[in-house]
N, C-alpha and C positions, 0 to 999 in steps of 0.2 A: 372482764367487763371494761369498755371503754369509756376512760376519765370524762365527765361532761367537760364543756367547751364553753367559755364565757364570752369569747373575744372574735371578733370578723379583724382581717388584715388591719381594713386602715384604723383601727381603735389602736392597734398594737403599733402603727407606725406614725399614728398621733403623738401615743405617750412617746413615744421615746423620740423624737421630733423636740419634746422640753429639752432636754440636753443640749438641744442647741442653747437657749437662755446659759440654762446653770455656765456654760464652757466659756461665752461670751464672757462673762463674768472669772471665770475660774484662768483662763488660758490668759487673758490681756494680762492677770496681776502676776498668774506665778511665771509666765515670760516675760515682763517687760516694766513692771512696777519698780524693780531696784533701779534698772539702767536707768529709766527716766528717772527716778528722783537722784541720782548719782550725777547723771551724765549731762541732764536737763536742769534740775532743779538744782540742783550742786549741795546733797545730803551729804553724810556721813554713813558707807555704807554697814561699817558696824553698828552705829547708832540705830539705824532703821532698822538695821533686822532684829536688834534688842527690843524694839518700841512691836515689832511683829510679833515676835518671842511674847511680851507680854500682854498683846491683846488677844493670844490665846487662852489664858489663866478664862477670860470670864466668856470666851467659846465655849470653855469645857463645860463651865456652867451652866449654859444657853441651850445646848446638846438635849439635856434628860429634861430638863424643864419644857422644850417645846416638843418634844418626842410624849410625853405627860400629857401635855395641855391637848395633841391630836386624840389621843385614845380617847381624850375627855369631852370631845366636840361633837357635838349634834345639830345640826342644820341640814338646808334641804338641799345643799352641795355637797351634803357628806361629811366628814373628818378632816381629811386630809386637802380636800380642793381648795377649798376658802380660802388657808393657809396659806397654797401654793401658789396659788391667783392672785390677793393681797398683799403679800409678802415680795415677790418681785418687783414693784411699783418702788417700793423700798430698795432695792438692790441697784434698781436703774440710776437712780440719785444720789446714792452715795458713788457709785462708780465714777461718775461723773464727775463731783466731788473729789475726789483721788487724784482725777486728772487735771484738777482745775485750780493746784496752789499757785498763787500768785508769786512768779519767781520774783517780785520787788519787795518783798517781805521777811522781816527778820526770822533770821534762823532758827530759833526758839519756836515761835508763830510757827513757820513752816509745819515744825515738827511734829509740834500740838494740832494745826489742821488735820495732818496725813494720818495721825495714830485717833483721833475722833472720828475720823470718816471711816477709816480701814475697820476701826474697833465695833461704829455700829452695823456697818455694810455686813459682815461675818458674825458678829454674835447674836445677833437681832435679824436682820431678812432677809441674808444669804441660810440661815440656818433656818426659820420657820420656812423657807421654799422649798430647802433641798432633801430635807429631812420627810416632808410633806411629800416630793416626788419621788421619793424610795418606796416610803408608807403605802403610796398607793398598789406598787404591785402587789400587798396581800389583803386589798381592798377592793379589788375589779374583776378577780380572780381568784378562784381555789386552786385552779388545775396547776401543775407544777412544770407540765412541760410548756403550757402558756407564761410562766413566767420565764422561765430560761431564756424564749424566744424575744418575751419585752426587755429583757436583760442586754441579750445579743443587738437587738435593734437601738436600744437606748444607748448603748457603750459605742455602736456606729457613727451616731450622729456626734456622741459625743468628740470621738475623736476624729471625724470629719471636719469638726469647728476646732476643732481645737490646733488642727491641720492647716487650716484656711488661714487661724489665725496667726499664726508663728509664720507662714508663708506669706501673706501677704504684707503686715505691720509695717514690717521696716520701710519696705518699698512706699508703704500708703503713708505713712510719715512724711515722710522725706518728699515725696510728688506735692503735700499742704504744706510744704514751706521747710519743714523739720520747726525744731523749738516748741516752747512748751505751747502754743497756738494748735500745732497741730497733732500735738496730744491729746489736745482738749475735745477737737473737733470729730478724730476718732472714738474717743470714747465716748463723746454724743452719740456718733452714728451705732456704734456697736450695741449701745443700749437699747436706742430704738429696736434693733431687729431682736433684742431678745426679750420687747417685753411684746410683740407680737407671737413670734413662735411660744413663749411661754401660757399666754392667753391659748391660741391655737390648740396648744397639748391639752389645759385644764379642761375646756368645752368639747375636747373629742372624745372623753370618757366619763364612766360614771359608777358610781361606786355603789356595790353589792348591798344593799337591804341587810339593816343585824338582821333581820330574822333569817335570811342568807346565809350570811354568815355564820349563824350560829348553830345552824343545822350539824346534827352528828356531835354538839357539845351537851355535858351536862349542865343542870341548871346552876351548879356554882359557877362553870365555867362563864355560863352565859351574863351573869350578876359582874362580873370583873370588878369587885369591888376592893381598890388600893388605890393609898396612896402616893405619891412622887416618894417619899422615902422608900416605901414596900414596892415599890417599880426597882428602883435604885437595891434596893437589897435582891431583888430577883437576877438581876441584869449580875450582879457581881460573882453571886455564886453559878453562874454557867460558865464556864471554862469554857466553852467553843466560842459563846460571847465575848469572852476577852483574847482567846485565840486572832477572830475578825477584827476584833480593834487592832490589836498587835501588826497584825497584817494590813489593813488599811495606814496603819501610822507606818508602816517600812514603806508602803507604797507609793507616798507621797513624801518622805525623806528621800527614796529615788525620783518622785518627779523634780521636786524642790531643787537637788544635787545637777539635774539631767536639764534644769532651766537655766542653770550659770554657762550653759553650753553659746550665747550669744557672746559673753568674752572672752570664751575657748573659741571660737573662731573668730572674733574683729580683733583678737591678739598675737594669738597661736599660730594658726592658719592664714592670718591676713585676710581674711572676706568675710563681714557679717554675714553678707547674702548668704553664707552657707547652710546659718541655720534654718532657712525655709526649705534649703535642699535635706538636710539632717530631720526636718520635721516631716517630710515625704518619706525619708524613707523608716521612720519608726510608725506614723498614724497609717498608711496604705498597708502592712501589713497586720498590722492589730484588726481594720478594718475585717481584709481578707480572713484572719482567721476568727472572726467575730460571727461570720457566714457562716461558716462549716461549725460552732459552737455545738449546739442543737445537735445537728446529728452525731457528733463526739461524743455528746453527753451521753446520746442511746448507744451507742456502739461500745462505749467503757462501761453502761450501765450504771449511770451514777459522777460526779462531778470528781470524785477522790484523786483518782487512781490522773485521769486527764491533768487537775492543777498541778499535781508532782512532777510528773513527765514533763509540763511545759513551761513550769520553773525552772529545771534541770536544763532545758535546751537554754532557755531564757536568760541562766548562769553564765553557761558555756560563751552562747553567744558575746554577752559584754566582755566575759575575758580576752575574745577573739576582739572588741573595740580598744582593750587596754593594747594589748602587743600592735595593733596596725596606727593606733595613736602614734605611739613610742616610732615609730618608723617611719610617720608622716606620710603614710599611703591612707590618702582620702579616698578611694574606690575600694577599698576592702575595711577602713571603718565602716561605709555606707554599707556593705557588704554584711558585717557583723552585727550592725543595728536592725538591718530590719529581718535576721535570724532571731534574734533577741527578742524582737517584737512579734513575730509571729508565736515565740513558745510561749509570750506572757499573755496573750490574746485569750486562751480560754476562762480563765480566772478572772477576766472582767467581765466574759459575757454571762458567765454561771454567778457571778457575784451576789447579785440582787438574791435568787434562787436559794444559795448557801445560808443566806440570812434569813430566807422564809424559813428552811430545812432546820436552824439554828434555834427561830422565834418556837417552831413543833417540837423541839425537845425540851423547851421552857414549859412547854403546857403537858407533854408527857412527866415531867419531873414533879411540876409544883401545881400542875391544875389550873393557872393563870396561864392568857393566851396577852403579852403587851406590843403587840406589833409597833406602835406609834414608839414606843421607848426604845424597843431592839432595832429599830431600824436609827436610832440617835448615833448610833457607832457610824452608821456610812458619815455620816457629817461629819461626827468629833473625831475619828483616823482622819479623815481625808484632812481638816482645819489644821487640825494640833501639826500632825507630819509634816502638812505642808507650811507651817508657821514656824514649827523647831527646824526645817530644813532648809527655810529661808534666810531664818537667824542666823546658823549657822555658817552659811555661806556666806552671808553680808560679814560676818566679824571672821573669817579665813579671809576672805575678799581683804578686809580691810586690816589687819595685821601681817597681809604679806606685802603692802608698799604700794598698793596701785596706786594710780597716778591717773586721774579721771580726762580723757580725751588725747593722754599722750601718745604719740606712733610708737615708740616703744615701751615697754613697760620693764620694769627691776626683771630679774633674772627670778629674785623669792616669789614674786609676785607669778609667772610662767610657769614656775613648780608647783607653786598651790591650785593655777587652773588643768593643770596634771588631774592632780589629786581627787581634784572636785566634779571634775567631768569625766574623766575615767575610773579611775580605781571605787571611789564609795558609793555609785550606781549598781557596779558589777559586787559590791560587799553587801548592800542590801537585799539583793535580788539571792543572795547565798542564804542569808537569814532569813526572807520567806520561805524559801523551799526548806526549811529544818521544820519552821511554825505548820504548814501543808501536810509534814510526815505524819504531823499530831493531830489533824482537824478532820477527823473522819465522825463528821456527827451524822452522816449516815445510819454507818453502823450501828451507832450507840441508838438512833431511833428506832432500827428495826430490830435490834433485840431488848429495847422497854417494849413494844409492841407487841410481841412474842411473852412477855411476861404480862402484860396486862392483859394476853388471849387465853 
């Protein structure tokens, strides 16, 4: 019998159309927030990424409490929309914010500006938006292969913005003047367009009726009565749940690592412009294999068996960008990056789906169904990884000598953008694929389901 169908095309090319917002937001800071506040505002890059480091602590916090407060929401937008729609209005403005320290202001001030803005941007209405746009796909939809497809479509846009953004930046800088002026003017403009496409996404869907939903549950299920502690106790004892964070947090310790790639080329290489050419050829094939998802997904029968495999390419690949670094052949890095990006392409377009697949074996185990909370992991991997892997880099950046705007930099300082842009993208991308060998909560659903028959 075939699955009913909840979704017409453009619902599905609505939702994931929001990705443009979330990336607007997501792609200006983890490419381009340290260089400006280093190279423009004239920071401390260890310092910033300590002050980013620590405005994760109360992410993490922000994560289960608004992932809570969705499951808890009733109105005639639904759960999750309100959220997602109100909560960007918020993200535009701090962005903005970010972009807007006054470089005639004491260094202290500075500091305290950047880490208040960043701190409520990401723990407050980057998190009620994004957490809220996850949420929705097990809110618009039952069917499993409609989500895979909103998966696929949502991870396109997203790295299509995220593509545009890294490609164009520098150039669109630099054409308003350069300086902290036309930082500011960018990140105006970038905000505007994502709180229209984020509006756009939230009014082109609509979320399934509990009594919808609840269909096929029993009545305890349908009662969901817990609270944020008992969310938080369910969420810890699912091992695939912590699987997904684990993996959302490698994911973005490789994006983090893979964004200092701007002064592995204005150092290394000698051409920033490169990284718009570097950002073509990683987002064009993720895109490409974000297409073909979907029918992957049928043809392996399941997501498992595909994210191993395309890890495994996705390894190889970066090891192929470590050796062609070391050799200074830019035509066969380019060449290894977007092999790399094609084998990691399937696992972001099945992602969303893994976590529905994840959220059903919470309700096969313990009888509680907490979507709004299980989907809190896409936020707090994506924040934390991408905050420890900023950190990280701003204090290697800044313990090997750099030297902010000079033509040449230390020789330690050369070795450490080694390190940083080659070697610990291709070590993360290793330790995914170990966490992959172990996440087949497939299986484990379809034999509780065989014991509950």
């Amino acid at each position: 019998m075939e699955e009913k169908r909840y979704l017409k095309w453009y619902n599905k090319v609505g939702y994931g159309s929001g990705d443009i917002a979330g990336n607007v937001v997501y792609a200006l800071l983890s490419a381009f927030v340290m260089i400006y506040l280093t190279d423009t505002v004239g920071l401390n890059s260890g310092i910033v990424g300590t002050l980013i480091m620590v405005s994760k602590i109360f992410d993490g916090i922000s994560d289960v409490f608004f992932g809570a407060m969705i499951d808890k929401t009733k109105t005639k937008l639904g759960k999750a929309r309100p959220w997602m729609l109100y909560g960007y209005f918020g993200c535009a403005i701090c962005l903005v914010a970010i972009f807007c320290i006054p470089v005639d202001m004491g260094q202290k001030a500075q500091y305290a500006w950047f880490f208040i803005a960043y701190t409520i941007l990401n723990a407050g209405f980057y998190t009620a938006n994004n957490i809220a746009y996850s949420a929705l796909t097990a809110l618009i939809t039952k069917n499993n292969s409609e989500r895979v497809q909103m998966g696929s479509i949502r991870f396109m846009f997203a790295f299509g913005t995220s593509m545009l953004i890294q490609a164009v930046t520098v150039g669109f800088v630099a054409k308003l003047g350069g300086g902290a002026a036309a930082w500011r003017m960018v990140a105006i403009i970038y905000a505007i367009i994502g709180v229209i496409s984020n509006t756009l996404s939230v009014l082109s869907v609509k979320e399934l009726s509990d009594e919808e939903l609840a269909e096929g549950k029993t009545e305890e299920e349908k009662e969901e009565k817990y609270n944020l502690i008992d969310a938080f106790k369910i969420l810890v004892h699912n091992k695939y749940f912590l699987m997904i964070c684990g993996t959302y947090l490698l994911m973005q310790l490789y994006s983090a690592t893979l964004g200092m790639g701007i002064y592995f080329m204005k150092y290394v290489l000698g051409d920033e412009g490169l990284f718009g050419t570097f950002s073509w050829a990683v987002n064009i094939p993720i895109i490409v294999g974000l297409l073909v998802t979907p029918l992957l997904v049928a043809k392996f029968r399941g997501m498992y068996k595909l994210n191993i495999i395309g890890y495994i390419i996705g390894t190889a690949g970066r090891l192929g960008v470590v050796a062609a670094g070391y050799m200074g052949n830019i035509p066969l890095m380019l060449a290894f990056t977007a092999i790399a990006a094609l084998g990691m392409s399937p696992l972001q377009g099945d992602m969303n789906a893994l976590i529905a697949t994840t959220s059903e074996y919470t309700r096969l185990t313990t009888g509680k169904k907490v979507d709004g909370t299980m989907y809190s992991c896409t936020s707090f991997g994506t924040k934390v990884g991408g905050g420890i892997g900023t950190a990280i880099a701003g204090c290697m950046l800044a313990a090997s000598g750099y030297i902010k705007n000079a033509p040449v930099q230390p020789e330690s300082c050369v070795n450490m953008l080694h390190v940083m842009y080659l070697w610990l993208p291709m070590i993360f991308n290793l330790l995914i694929t170990f966490v992959l060998i172990k996440l087949n909560v497939e299986k484990a659903n379809k034999e509780l389901q065989k014991e509950a028959e």
